[in-house]
Steps between C-alpha positions, in 0.01 A plus 500: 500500500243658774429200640871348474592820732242460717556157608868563548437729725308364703742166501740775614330662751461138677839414474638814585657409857639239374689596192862458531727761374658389127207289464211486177288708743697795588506575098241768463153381342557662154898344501338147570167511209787605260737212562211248502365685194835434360574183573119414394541645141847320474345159521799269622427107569293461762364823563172493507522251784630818727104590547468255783781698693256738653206768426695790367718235216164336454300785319810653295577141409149370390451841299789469308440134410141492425555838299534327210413140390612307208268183517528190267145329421613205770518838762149582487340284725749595795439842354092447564539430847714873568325635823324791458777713727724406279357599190542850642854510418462331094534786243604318186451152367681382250328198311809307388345177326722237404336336152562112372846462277512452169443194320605665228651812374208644341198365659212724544508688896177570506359146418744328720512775800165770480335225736767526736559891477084506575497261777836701713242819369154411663663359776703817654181686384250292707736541773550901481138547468473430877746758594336849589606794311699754706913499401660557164530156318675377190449244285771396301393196219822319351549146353803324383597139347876432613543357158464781319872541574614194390490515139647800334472759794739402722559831671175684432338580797372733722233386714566254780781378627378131448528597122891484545793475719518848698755371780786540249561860560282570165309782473148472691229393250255733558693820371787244252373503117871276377550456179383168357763256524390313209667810315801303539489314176777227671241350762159575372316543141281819489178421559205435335164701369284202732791566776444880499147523491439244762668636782331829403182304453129647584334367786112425465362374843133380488323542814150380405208597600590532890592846560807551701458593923473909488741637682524832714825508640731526178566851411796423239510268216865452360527269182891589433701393197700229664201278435575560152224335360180689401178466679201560288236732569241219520777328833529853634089625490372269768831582691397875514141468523553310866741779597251713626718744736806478239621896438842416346648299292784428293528332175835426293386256186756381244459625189456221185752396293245453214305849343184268499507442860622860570159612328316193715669627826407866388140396469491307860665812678232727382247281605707459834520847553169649381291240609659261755688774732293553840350822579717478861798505306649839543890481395625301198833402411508357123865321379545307210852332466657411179835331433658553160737261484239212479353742213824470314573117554141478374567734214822346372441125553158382457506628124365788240063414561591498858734792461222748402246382796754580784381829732844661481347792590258632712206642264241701777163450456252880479179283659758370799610872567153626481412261799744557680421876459142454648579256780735792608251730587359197727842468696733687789834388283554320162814318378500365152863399330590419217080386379390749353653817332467848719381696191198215486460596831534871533298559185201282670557741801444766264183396312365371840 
């Protein structure tokens, strides 16, 4: 905001004898960075294009829309060639990648779309690891399949705007969580075990044995639950390991529908969080979403072996806590809901 200030007045000071009275200059400086603020954080059509206007619109504009950046895997080589002055103003990136339909409702993500989801991966990562370290900067990973809508979850969605029709008036995806319209018994049958599990799929990506660019100028990792799928410890290790100035991040896995793969996804987050978290890291936000009304379609429907195997309910596990209790003494803040149970926790504190 400095510099903004700086270069308006100086514009000012040039222009000062020739400033008309009711015109944009005779607003003081602080009147004018608040209506171009304004306007800039509005985002009507064509804005952006107001930077050529002149010096002063240029710098409020360009901060504002380099601030943040959602960018597809077809973005990244435009995104590879950002000038270095401009890479001043980038604080978050937000990996949106766009995966290969379905061919059919329960074919395997990983096998069809992990090469894909590594490619978008190494790519932005070979092309941050040139950027010098100085400014906060996120790193946001997301990946979505527009198909996954266009079974039974019509209406479940809350990641990208290309993942439905926002333009309606509807709520804005990122913050909506609608109830399924395939509750609606008259236009859709409730959905399957295969259905349920494979939009809430794990995601193993196999990088090989070419490590991944390291990278100094991320400071935040954010893996939020609108990916919705899991990412495995063995997809997220060399992710972290090239991170090497990374000092937050934020996780938000789903939890399983099965108690076999809650144990499995127990075992990977200890690993992930004893073993796989850098020592830079130094705050720690933990969030594991659960939705019970899949639970109960899975309960009631699939039938009385399945019945018994369903996670209704969250069951902590001691070990988890215990981690979680000695990584703490290791960070500036920690965040853990709904993982692991605070007595696990506290009593680890305790014994520690």
């Amino acid at each position: 905001m400095a510099t903004g200030r700086g270069v308006t007045r100086r514009y000012n000071t040039r222009l000062h004898t020739r400033t008309k009275i009711g015109s944009w200059l005779c607003l003081p400086t602080e009147l004018r960075i608040i209506i171009l603020e304004t306007f800039a954080r509005d985002k009507h059509p064509g804005w952006s294009t107001l930077a050529s206007v002149c010096r002063e619109w240029q710098h409020i504009i360009a901060t504002e829309n380099l601030r943040k950046l959602e960018l597809r895997s077809s973005c990244l080589e435009s995104f590879g060639r950002l000038m270095t002055m401009q890479r001043d103003f980038v604080r978050h990136i937000w990996l949106n990648i766009e995966v290969q339909q379905y061919k059919c409702p329960h074919f395997p993500f990983s096998r069809l779309n992990g090469p894909l989801i590594v490619a978008a991966i190494r790519k932005i990562f070979s092309i941050l690891s040139k950027w010098k370290p100085g400014q906060e900067l996120t790193l946001e990973l997301h990946a979505y399949r527009p198909s996954d809508l266009g079974y039974y979850f019509k209406g479940f969605y809350f990641a990208t705007d290309a993942e439905g029709d926002v333009s309606s008036g509807a709520p804005h995806p990122r913050w909506h969580h609608p109830r399924p319209r395939w509750f609606d018994r008259f236009n859709f049958g409730t959905p399957s075990r295969k259905a349920i599990s494979g939009l809430f799929d794990q995601i193993t990506l196999d990088f090989g044995q070419q490590r991944l660019p390291r990278v100094k100028v991320v400071t935040r990792l954010v893996v939020r639950r609108h990916l919705r799928r899991r990412l495995s410890y063995w997809s997220l290790k060399p992710v972290l390991e090239s991170l090497c100035g990374l000092r937050h991040m934020v996780y938000e896995p789903w939890r399983g529908w099965e108690n076999s793969c809650v144990s499995r996804a127990d075992m990977e987050h200890s690993l992930l969080f004893q073993q796989g978290l850098p020592a830079t890291v130094k705050t720690l936000t933990v969030f594991e979403d659960f939705n019970e009304e899949f639970a109960v379609i899975l309960a009631r429907n699939i039938g009385v072996a399945w019945h018994s195997c369903v996670a209704r309910y969250r069951i902590a596990d001691p070990g988890l806590g215990a981690i979680f209790a000695s990584q703490s003494r290791k960070l500036e803040c920690l965040s853990v809901s709904f993982l692991v149970d605070a007595k696990d926790f506290f009593d680890s504190c305790i014994k520690q």
